[in-house]
C-alpha positions in Angstrom: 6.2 31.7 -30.3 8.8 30.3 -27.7 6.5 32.3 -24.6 3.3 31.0 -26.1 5.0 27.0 -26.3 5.5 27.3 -22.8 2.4 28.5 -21.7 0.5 26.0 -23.9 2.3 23.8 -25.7 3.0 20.1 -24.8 5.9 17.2 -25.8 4.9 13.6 -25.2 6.0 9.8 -26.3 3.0 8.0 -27.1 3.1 4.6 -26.0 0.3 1.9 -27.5 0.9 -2.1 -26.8 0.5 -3.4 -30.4 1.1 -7.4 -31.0 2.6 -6.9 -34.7 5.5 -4.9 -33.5 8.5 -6.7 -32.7 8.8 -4.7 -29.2 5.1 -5.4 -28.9 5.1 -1.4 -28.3 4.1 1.7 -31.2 6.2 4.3 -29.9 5.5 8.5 -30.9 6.4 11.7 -30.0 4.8 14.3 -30.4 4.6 17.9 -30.1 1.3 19.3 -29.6 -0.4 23.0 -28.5 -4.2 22.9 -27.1 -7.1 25.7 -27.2 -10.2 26.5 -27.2 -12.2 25.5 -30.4 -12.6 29.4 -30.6 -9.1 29.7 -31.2 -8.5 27.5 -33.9 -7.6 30.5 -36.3 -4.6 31.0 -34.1 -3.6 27.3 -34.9 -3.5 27.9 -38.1 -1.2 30.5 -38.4 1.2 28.6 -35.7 1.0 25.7 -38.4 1.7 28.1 -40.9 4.7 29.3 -38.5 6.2 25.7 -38.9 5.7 24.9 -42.4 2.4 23.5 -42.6 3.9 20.6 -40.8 1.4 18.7 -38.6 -2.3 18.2 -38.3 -4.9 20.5 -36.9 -8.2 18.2 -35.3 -10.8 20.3 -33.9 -14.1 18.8 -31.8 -16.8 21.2 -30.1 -14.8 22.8 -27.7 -11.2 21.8 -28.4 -8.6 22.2 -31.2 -5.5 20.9 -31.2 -2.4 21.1 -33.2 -0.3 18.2 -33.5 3.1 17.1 -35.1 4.0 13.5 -35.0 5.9 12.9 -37.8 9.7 11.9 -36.7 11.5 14.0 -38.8 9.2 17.0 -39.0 9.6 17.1 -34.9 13.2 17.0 -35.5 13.6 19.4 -38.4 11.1 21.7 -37.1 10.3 21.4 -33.4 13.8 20.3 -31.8 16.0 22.9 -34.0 13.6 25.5 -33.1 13.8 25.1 -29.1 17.9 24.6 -29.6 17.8 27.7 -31.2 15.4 29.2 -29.0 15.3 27.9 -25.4 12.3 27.8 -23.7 12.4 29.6 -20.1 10.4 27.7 -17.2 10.0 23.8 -16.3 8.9 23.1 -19.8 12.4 23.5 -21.0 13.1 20.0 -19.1 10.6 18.4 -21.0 11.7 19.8 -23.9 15.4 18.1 -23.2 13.7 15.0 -22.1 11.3 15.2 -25.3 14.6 15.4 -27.5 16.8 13.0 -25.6 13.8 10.4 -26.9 13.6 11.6 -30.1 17.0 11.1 -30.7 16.7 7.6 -29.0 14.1 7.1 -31.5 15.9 8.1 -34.6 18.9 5.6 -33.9 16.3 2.7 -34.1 17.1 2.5 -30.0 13.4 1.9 -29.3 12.8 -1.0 -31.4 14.4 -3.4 -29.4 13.2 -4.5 -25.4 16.6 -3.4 -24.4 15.7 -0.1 -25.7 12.5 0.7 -24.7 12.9 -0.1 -21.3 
């Protein structure tokens, strides 16, 4: 699984202005692995993998698996890749990715301070 992340899985903070939040910023991360609609069996079983955690969306020629959920990327996703490192350039993106996360799960985003 941890090879397979880094060949073709992705973490990424979602940033969308929004003028109800106090910030005026949504913030999510999200961990998500991209494929060929062809291989959207595959998905499935990575889903199954994590728990059924996360959300498979499929168009003509692309599926994608995606967890956005807070806790389900730090229950699932983060303990994983502490337990498991991954191996090439990814594996700062991954420290990045959970450096946020944990930013985010103090609340630290919701004010200006913290999200710049």
């Amino acid at each position: 699984m941890i090879g397979f992340v880094d060949a073709e899985g992705c973490f990424y903070i979602h940033l969308d202005k929004r003028k109800n939040r106090k910030s005026g910023w949504h913030i999510q991360a999200c961990f998500q692995i991209g494929l060929h609609a062809r291989d959207k069996d595959l998905l499935l079983q990575i889903k199954s993998f994590f728990g059924n955690v996360g959300t498979i969306r499929k168009d003509k020629t692309y599926v994608s698996y995606k967890i956005r959920n807070l806790n389900e990327i730090i229950k699932v996703i983060i303990s994983l890749f502490e337990k498991y490192p991954l191996i090439t350039k990814k594996a700062n993106d991954f420290l990045l990715f959970r450096n946020i996360v944990e930013f985010m799960q103090k609340g630290e985003h919701l004010n200006k301070k913290g999200l710049s």
